[in-house]
NUKE-382518 format. One record per residue (C-alpha): x, y, z. Coordinates in steps of 0.5 Angstrom, whole numbers, padded with zeros to 4 digits, always signed. Each point is the difference from the previous one (the first is absolute). Layout:
BEGIN
XYZ ...
# end
This chain:
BEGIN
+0037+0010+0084 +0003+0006-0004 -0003+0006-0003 +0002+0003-0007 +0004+0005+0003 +0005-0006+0003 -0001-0005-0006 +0007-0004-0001 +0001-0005-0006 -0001-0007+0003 -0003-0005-0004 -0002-0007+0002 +0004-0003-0006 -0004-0008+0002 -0007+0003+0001 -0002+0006-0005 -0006+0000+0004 -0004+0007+0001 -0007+0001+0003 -0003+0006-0002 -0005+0003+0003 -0002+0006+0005 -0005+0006+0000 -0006-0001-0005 +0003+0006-0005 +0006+0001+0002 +0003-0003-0006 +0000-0008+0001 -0002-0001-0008 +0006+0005-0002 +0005-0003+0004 -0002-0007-0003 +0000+0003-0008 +0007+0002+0002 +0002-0007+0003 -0003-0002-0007 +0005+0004-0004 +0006-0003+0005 -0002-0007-0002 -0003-0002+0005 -0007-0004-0001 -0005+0004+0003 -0007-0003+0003 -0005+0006+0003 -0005-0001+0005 +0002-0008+0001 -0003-0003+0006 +0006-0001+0006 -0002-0006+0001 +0003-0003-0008 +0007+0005+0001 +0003-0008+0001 -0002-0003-0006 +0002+0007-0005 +0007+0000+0004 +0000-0007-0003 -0002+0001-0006 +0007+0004-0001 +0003-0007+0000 -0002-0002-0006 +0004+0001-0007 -0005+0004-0003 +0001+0005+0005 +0008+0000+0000 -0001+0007-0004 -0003+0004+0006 +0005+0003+0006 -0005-0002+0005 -0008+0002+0002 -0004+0005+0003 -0007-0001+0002 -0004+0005+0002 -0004-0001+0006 -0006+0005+0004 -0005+0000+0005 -0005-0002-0005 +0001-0008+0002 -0003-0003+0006 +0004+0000+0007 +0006+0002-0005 +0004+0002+0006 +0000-0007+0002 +0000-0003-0007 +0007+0003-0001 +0003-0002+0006 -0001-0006-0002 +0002+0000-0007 +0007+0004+0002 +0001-0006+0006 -0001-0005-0006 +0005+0004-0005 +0005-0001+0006 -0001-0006+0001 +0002-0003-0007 +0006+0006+0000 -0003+0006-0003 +0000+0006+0005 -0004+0005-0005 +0000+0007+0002 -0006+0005+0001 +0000+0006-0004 -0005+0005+0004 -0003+0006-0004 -0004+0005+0003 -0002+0007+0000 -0003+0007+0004 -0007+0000+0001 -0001+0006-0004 +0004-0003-0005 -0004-0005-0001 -0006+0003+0001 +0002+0005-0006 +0003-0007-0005 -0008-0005+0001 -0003+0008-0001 +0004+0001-0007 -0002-0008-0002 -0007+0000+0003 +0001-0007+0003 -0003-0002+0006 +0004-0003+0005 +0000-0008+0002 -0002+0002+0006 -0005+0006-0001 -0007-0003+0001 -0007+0004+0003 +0001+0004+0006 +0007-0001-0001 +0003+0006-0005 +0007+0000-0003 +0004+0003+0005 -0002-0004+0006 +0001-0006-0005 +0007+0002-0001 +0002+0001+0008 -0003-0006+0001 +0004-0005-0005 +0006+0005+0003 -0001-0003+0006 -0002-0007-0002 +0007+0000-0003 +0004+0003+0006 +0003-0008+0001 +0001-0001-0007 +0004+0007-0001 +0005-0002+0006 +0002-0007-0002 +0001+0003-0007 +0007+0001-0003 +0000+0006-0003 -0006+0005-0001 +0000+0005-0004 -0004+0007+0000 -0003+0001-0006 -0003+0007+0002 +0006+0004-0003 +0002-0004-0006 -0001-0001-0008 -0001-0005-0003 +0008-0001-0002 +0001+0001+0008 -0002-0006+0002 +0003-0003-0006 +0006+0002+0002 -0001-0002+0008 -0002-0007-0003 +0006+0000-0005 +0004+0001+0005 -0002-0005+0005 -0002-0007-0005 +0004+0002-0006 +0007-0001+0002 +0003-0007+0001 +0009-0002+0000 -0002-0002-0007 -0003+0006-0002 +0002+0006+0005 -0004+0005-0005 -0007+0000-0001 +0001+0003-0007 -0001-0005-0005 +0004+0002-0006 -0002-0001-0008 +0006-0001-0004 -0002+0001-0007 +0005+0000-0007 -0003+0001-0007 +0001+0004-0006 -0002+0007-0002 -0001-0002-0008 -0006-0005+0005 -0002+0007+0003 +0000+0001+0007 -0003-0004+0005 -0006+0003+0002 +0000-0002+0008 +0008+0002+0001 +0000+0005+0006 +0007+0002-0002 +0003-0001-0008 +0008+0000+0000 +0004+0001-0007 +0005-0004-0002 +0001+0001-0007 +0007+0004+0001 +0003-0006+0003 +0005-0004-0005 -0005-0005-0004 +0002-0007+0001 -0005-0001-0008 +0006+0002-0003 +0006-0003+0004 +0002-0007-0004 -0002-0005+0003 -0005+0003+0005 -0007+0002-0005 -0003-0007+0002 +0002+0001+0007 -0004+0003+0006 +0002+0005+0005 -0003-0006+0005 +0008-0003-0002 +0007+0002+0003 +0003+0003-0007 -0006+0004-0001 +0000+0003+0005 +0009+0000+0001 -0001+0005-0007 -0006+0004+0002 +0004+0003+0007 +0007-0002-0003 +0001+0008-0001 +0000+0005+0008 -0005+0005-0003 -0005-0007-0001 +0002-0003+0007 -0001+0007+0003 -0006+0000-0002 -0003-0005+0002 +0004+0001+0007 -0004+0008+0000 -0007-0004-0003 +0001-0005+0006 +0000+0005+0005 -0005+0004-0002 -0004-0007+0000 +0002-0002+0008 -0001+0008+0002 -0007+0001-0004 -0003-0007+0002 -0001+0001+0009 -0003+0007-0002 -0005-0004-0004 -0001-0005+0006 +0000+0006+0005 -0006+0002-0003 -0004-0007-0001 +0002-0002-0007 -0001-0008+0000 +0003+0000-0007 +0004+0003-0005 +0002-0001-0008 +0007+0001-0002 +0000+0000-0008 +0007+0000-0003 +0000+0001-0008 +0005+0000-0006 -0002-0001-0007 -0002-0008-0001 -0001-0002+0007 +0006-0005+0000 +0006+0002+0002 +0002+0006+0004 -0007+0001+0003 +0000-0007+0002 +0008+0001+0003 -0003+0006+0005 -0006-0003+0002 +0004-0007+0002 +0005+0004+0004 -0006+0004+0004 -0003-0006+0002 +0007-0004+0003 +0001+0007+0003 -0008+0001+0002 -0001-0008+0003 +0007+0002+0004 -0002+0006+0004 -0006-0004+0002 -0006+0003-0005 -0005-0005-0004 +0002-0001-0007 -0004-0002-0006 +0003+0000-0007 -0003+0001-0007 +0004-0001-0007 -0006+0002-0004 +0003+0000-0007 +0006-0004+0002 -0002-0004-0007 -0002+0005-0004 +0006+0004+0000 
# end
Protein backbone atom coordinates (compact mmCIF):
# COMPACT_ATOMS: atom_id res chain seq x y z
CA UNK A 1 0.00 0.00 0.00
CA UNK A 2 1.24 3.82 -0.62
CA UNK A 3 0.36 6.93 0.79
CA UNK A 4 -0.09 10.36 -1.62
CA UNK A 5 2.95 11.21 0.00
CA UNK A 6 4.87 8.38 -1.58
CA UNK A 7 3.08 7.56 -4.99
CA UNK A 8 5.19 6.43 -7.73
CA UNK A 9 4.26 6.23 -11.46
CA UNK A 10 3.22 2.70 -11.93
CA UNK A 11 0.54 1.56 -14.09
CA UNK A 12 -1.17 -1.74 -15.02
CA UNK A 13 -0.78 -1.37 -18.76
CA UNK A 14 -2.80 -4.75 -19.26
CA UNK A 15 -5.50 -3.74 -16.67
CA UNK A 16 -6.71 -0.29 -16.58
CA UNK A 17 -8.76 -1.21 -13.58
CA UNK A 18 -9.19 1.40 -10.56
CA UNK A 19 -11.69 0.57 -7.71
CA UNK A 20 -12.66 3.58 -5.75
CA UNK A 21 -13.86 3.76 -3.05
CA UNK A 22 -13.28 4.85 0.87
CA UNK A 23 -14.81 7.24 3.35
CA UNK A 24 -18.43 8.36 2.95
CA UNK A 25 -17.47 12.11 1.94
CA UNK A 26 -14.02 12.03 1.62
CA UNK A 27 -14.08 12.56 -2.02
CA UNK A 28 -15.11 9.28 -3.64
CA UNK A 29 -17.32 10.95 -6.54
CA UNK A 30 -14.55 13.62 -7.04
CA UNK A 31 -11.94 11.14 -7.78
CA UNK A 32 -14.40 9.22 -10.08
CA UNK A 33 -15.28 12.88 -12.47
CA UNK A 34 -11.64 12.99 -12.47
CA UNK A 35 -11.14 9.55 -14.00
CA UNK A 36 -14.10 10.64 -16.22
CA UNK A 37 -12.10 13.48 -17.73
CA UNK A 38 -8.61 11.11 -18.17
CA UNK A 39 -10.75 8.78 -20.35
CA UNK A 40 -11.74 6.36 -18.14
CA UNK A 41 -15.48 4.85 -17.89
CA UNK A 42 -16.59 5.52 -14.76
CA UNK A 43 -19.54 3.66 -13.05
CA UNK A 44 -20.43 4.90 -9.37
CA UNK A 45 -21.76 3.08 -6.60
CA UNK A 46 -21.64 -0.39 -8.85
CA UNK A 47 -22.34 -3.68 -6.74
CA UNK A 48 -19.07 -5.49 -6.20
CA UNK A 49 -20.24 -8.33 -7.15
CA UNK A 50 -20.56 -7.02 -11.11
CA UNK A 51 -16.85 -5.45 -11.32
CA UNK A 52 -16.17 -8.80 -13.44
CA UNK A 53 -18.74 -8.25 -16.11
CA UNK A 54 -18.06 -4.16 -16.42
CA UNK A 55 -14.27 -5.12 -16.77
CA UNK A 56 -15.56 -7.25 -19.45
CA UNK A 57 -17.23 -5.04 -21.00
CA UNK A 58 -13.96 -3.15 -21.62
CA UNK A 59 -13.43 -5.79 -24.61
CA UNK A 60 -15.79 -4.90 -26.68
CA UNK A 61 -15.02 -2.38 -29.98
CA UNK A 62 -17.34 0.09 -28.94
CA UNK A 63 -15.39 0.59 -25.71
CA UNK A 64 -11.76 0.98 -27.68
CA UNK A 65 -11.83 4.86 -26.82
CA UNK A 66 -11.78 4.65 -23.21
CA UNK A 67 -8.18 4.28 -21.23
CA UNK A 68 -9.63 1.91 -18.95
CA UNK A 69 -12.65 2.05 -15.78
CA UNK A 70 -13.24 3.07 -12.62
CA UNK A 71 -15.85 1.91 -10.52
CA UNK A 72 -16.67 3.56 -7.46
CA UNK A 73 -17.62 1.26 -4.77
CA UNK A 74 -19.04 1.96 -0.76
CA UNK A 75 -20.40 0.48 2.35
CA UNK A 76 -23.81 0.98 1.08
CA UNK A 77 -23.69 -2.63 -0.52
CA UNK A 78 -24.33 -5.49 1.63
CA UNK A 79 -21.60 -7.66 3.06
CA UNK A 80 -19.48 -5.17 0.71
CA UNK A 81 -16.23 -6.47 2.23
CA UNK A 82 -16.94 -9.79 1.13
CA UNK A 83 -18.27 -9.02 -2.31
CA UNK A 84 -15.14 -7.26 -3.28
CA UNK A 85 -12.78 -9.80 -2.23
CA UNK A 86 -14.40 -11.76 -4.20
CA UNK A 87 -14.66 -9.62 -7.35
CA UNK A 88 -10.76 -8.62 -7.09
CA UNK A 89 -10.10 -12.94 -6.86
CA UNK A 90 -12.24 -13.14 -9.89
CA UNK A 91 -10.31 -10.14 -12.00
CA UNK A 92 -7.05 -12.12 -11.09
CA UNK A 93 -8.32 -15.10 -12.09
CA UNK A 94 -9.05 -13.85 -15.65
CA UNK A 95 -5.53 -11.55 -15.64
CA UNK A 96 -6.74 -8.19 -14.60
CA UNK A 97 -5.00 -7.18 -11.35
CA UNK A 98 -7.20 -3.89 -10.62
CA UNK A 99 -5.98 -1.43 -8.12
CA UNK A 100 -7.66 0.11 -4.88
CA UNK A 101 -7.69 3.89 -4.68
CA UNK A 102 -8.56 4.44 -0.98
CA UNK A 103 -9.98 8.01 -0.34
CA UNK A 104 -10.40 9.26 3.22
CA UNK A 105 -10.35 12.18 5.63
CA UNK A 106 -10.07 13.61 9.06
CA UNK A 107 -13.23 13.51 11.09
CA UNK A 108 -13.41 17.13 11.65
CA UNK A 109 -12.93 17.36 7.88
CA UNK A 110 -15.86 15.55 7.20
CA UNK A 111 -18.01 16.67 9.87
CA UNK A 112 -17.25 20.15 8.30
CA UNK A 113 -17.97 18.96 4.31
CA UNK A 114 -21.92 16.60 5.44
CA UNK A 115 -22.53 20.02 7.48
CA UNK A 116 -21.74 22.29 4.35
CA UNK A 117 -23.85 19.94 1.91
CA UNK A 118 -26.78 18.95 4.53
CA UNK A 119 -26.28 15.13 3.51
CA UNK A 120 -26.91 12.49 5.69
CA UNK A 121 -24.41 9.73 5.94
CA UNK A 122 -25.20 6.38 4.55
CA UNK A 123 -24.88 5.11 8.03
CA UNK A 124 -26.65 7.64 10.13
CA UNK A 125 -29.93 6.50 11.54
CA UNK A 126 -31.82 7.20 14.80
CA UNK A 127 -29.84 6.88 17.62
CA UNK A 128 -26.97 6.86 15.91
CA UNK A 129 -25.73 10.63 14.74
CA UNK A 130 -23.10 11.88 12.08
CA UNK A 131 -20.15 11.49 14.30
CA UNK A 132 -20.53 8.26 15.52
CA UNK A 133 -21.73 7.05 12.01
CA UNK A 134 -18.49 7.99 10.48
CA UNK A 135 -16.20 6.16 13.23
CA UNK A 136 -18.14 3.36 12.61
CA UNK A 137 -17.48 3.10 8.50
CA UNK A 138 -13.89 4.31 9.59
CA UNK A 139 -13.51 0.96 11.19
CA UNK A 140 -15.66 -1.12 8.76
CA UNK A 141 -13.08 -0.09 6.65
CA UNK A 142 -9.72 -0.44 8.37
CA UNK A 143 -9.28 -4.04 5.97
CA UNK A 144 -10.32 -2.31 3.08
CA UNK A 145 -7.74 0.92 3.55
CA UNK A 146 -4.65 -2.00 4.29
CA UNK A 147 -5.22 -4.02 1.23
CA UNK A 148 -5.61 -0.54 -0.77
CA UNK A 149 -2.70 0.45 -3.13
CA UNK A 150 -2.89 3.62 -2.62
CA UNK A 151 -4.52 6.04 -0.20
CA UNK A 152 -5.10 9.55 -0.39
CA UNK A 153 -5.94 11.98 2.34
CA UNK A 154 -8.16 14.47 1.14
CA UNK A 155 -8.19 16.58 4.23
CA UNK A 156 -5.75 19.09 2.82
CA UNK A 157 -6.30 19.12 -0.91
CA UNK A 158 -8.41 20.98 -3.50
CA UNK A 159 -9.99 19.85 -6.02
CA UNK A 160 -7.02 20.19 -8.44
CA UNK A 161 -4.90 18.43 -5.61
CA UNK A 162 -6.25 15.26 -6.29
CA UNK A 163 -6.39 15.74 -9.70
CA UNK A 164 -3.04 15.87 -9.61
CA UNK A 165 -2.44 12.83 -7.43
CA UNK A 166 -4.66 10.81 -9.79
CA UNK A 167 -2.74 12.26 -12.86
CA UNK A 168 0.09 11.20 -11.64
CA UNK A 169 -0.52 7.77 -11.14
CA UNK A 170 -3.36 6.51 -13.67
CA UNK A 171 -2.50 9.04 -16.39
CA UNK A 172 1.12 7.90 -17.79
CA UNK A 173 1.73 5.05 -19.59
CA UNK A 174 5.31 4.28 -22.54
CA UNK A 175 3.13 5.63 -24.99
CA UNK A 176 1.92 8.50 -23.44
CA UNK A 177 4.68 9.59 -20.49
CA UNK A 178 2.41 13.02 -19.83
CA UNK A 179 -0.80 12.99 -18.69
CA UNK A 180 -1.09 16.59 -20.62
CA UNK A 181 -3.42 16.02 -23.56
CA UNK A 182 -2.26 18.50 -26.33
CA UNK A 183 -4.62 20.13 -28.88
CA UNK A 184 -2.89 21.40 -31.95
CA UNK A 185 -4.90 23.66 -34.03
CA UNK A 186 -3.92 25.74 -37.54
CA UNK A 187 -6.31 28.29 -38.74
CA UNK A 188 -6.57 31.59 -40.35
CA UNK A 189 -6.90 35.00 -38.85
CA UNK A 190 -9.45 36.32 -41.71
CA UNK A 191 -11.65 33.22 -40.28
CA UNK A 192 -11.12 34.84 -36.78
CA UNK A 193 -9.52 33.39 -33.99
CA UNK A 194 -10.59 30.20 -32.33
CA UNK A 195 -12.67 30.93 -29.34
CA UNK A 196 -11.28 27.68 -27.35
CA UNK A 197 -7.45 28.06 -27.99
CA UNK A 198 -5.67 28.64 -24.75
CA UNK A 199 -2.39 29.89 -26.50
CA UNK A 200 -2.81 32.01 -30.08
CA UNK A 201 0.83 31.88 -32.29
CA UNK A 202 1.31 34.25 -35.17
CA UNK A 203 2.62 33.22 -38.20
CA UNK A 204 2.23 35.97 -40.47
CA UNK A 205 5.71 37.02 -40.62
CA UNK A 206 7.06 34.07 -42.06
CA UNK A 207 7.71 33.66 -45.92
CA UNK A 208 4.13 32.98 -47.46
CA UNK A 209 4.51 30.07 -49.65
CA UNK A 210 0.73 31.55 -51.57
CA UNK A 211 2.92 33.77 -53.38
CA UNK A 212 5.64 31.13 -54.28
CA UNK A 213 5.07 29.64 -57.85
CA UNK A 214 4.08 26.39 -57.49
CA UNK A 215 3.20 26.13 -54.08
CA UNK A 216 -0.37 28.43 -53.55
CA UNK A 217 -2.27 25.01 -54.11
CA UNK A 218 -0.21 23.32 -51.74
CA UNK A 219 -0.47 22.77 -48.10
CA UNK A 220 1.82 23.30 -45.35
CA UNK A 221 1.04 19.35 -44.49
CA UNK A 222 3.64 19.15 -47.75
CA UNK A 223 7.59 18.98 -47.27
CA UNK A 224 8.09 22.11 -50.34
CA UNK A 225 5.69 24.09 -48.23
CA UNK A 226 7.25 23.80 -45.18
CA UNK A 227 11.03 23.66 -46.96
CA UNK A 228 10.16 27.35 -47.98
CA UNK A 229 8.39 28.78 -44.79
CA UNK A 230 11.84 27.75 -42.63
CA UNK A 231 13.99 28.14 -45.46
CA UNK A 232 15.54 31.59 -43.87
CA UNK A 233 17.70 31.02 -40.02
CA UNK A 234 15.62 33.82 -38.54
CA UNK A 235 12.21 31.19 -39.56
CA UNK A 236 14.13 28.23 -38.14
CA UNK A 237 15.01 30.21 -34.99
CA UNK A 238 11.80 30.95 -34.59
CA UNK A 239 10.32 27.92 -34.81
CA UNK A 240 13.60 26.57 -32.64
CA UNK A 241 12.36 29.64 -29.65
CA UNK A 242 8.55 28.63 -30.07
CA UNK A 243 9.43 25.01 -29.35
CA UNK A 244 11.16 25.47 -26.38
CA UNK A 245 8.86 27.84 -25.00
CA UNK A 246 6.11 24.93 -25.68
CA UNK A 247 8.22 21.98 -24.06
CA UNK A 248 9.21 24.57 -21.12
CA UNK A 249 5.31 25.67 -20.48
CA UNK A 250 3.45 22.65 -20.79
CA UNK A 251 4.78 20.46 -17.35
CA UNK A 252 4.19 23.74 -15.81
CA UNK A 253 0.80 23.45 -17.03
CA UNK A 254 0.70 19.68 -15.76
CA UNK A 255 2.38 20.51 -12.47
CA UNK A 256 -0.78 22.11 -11.75
CA UNK A 257 -3.28 19.55 -12.86
CA UNK A 258 -4.21 20.70 -16.31
CA UNK A 259 -5.53 17.69 -18.33
CA UNK A 260 -5.50 19.65 -21.71
CA UNK A 261 -4.33 22.29 -23.59
CA UNK A 262 -5.07 24.01 -26.97
CA UNK A 263 -1.99 25.37 -29.15
CA UNK A 264 -3.57 27.68 -32.12
CA UNK A 265 -1.03 28.57 -34.90
CA UNK A 266 -2.42 31.47 -37.07
CA UNK A 267 -1.44 33.03 -40.44
CA UNK A 268 -3.67 34.68 -43.01
CA UNK A 269 -5.54 31.72 -44.76
CA UNK A 270 -4.94 28.71 -42.74
CA UNK A 271 -3.10 27.03 -45.15
CA UNK A 272 0.48 27.17 -45.47
CA UNK A 273 2.56 28.67 -42.62
CA UNK A 274 0.29 27.95 -39.69
CA UNK A 275 -0.30 24.42 -40.96
CA UNK A 276 3.94 24.00 -41.59
CA UNK A 277 4.37 25.19 -37.49
CA UNK A 278 1.49 23.12 -36.33
CA UNK A 279 2.76 19.80 -38.13
CA UNK A 280 6.30 20.40 -37.01
CA UNK A 281 5.14 20.67 -33.01
CA UNK A 282 3.04 17.46 -33.28
CA UNK A 283 6.44 15.30 -34.79
CA UNK A 284 8.19 17.08 -31.69
CA UNK A 285 5.28 16.98 -28.99
CA UNK A 286 4.26 13.02 -30.07
CA UNK A 287 8.39 12.54 -29.52
CA UNK A 288 8.76 13.83 -26.05
CA UNK A 289 5.82 11.47 -25.31
CA UNK A 290 2.79 14.08 -24.85
CA UNK A 291 -0.62 13.13 -26.32
CA UNK A 292 -1.38 15.12 -29.68
CA UNK A 293 -4.31 15.70 -31.48
CA UNK A 294 -4.43 18.19 -34.64
CA UNK A 295 -6.93 20.09 -36.25
CA UNK A 296 -6.52 22.05 -39.76
CA UNK A 297 -9.60 24.04 -39.46
CA UNK A 298 -9.44 26.17 -42.79
CA UNK A 299 -6.98 24.03 -44.31
CA UNK A 300 -9.44 24.16 -47.54
CA UNK A 301 -10.61 27.40 -47.34
CA UNK A 302 -7.63 29.15 -47.36
Amino acid sequence: METSSGATDVREENAPVCIVTGLSGAGKSVALRVFEDLGYFTVDGLPASLAPEMVGMMRRPSMEHFRGIALGMDLRQSDFLRQLNGALTALAEKGTRAQVLFVEAHTATLLRRYAATRRPHPLERDGFGLEAAIAAERESLRPLREMADFVVDTSRLSIHDLRRIIQKRWMRGPENLHPLRVNLLSFGFKYGIPAEADFVFDMRFLANPYFAEGLREKSGKEKAVADYVFASPAAVEFRNKLTDLVLYTLPLMEAEGRYRVTLAMGCTGGRHRSVAMAEYLRRVLRQSGYAVSMEHRHLELG
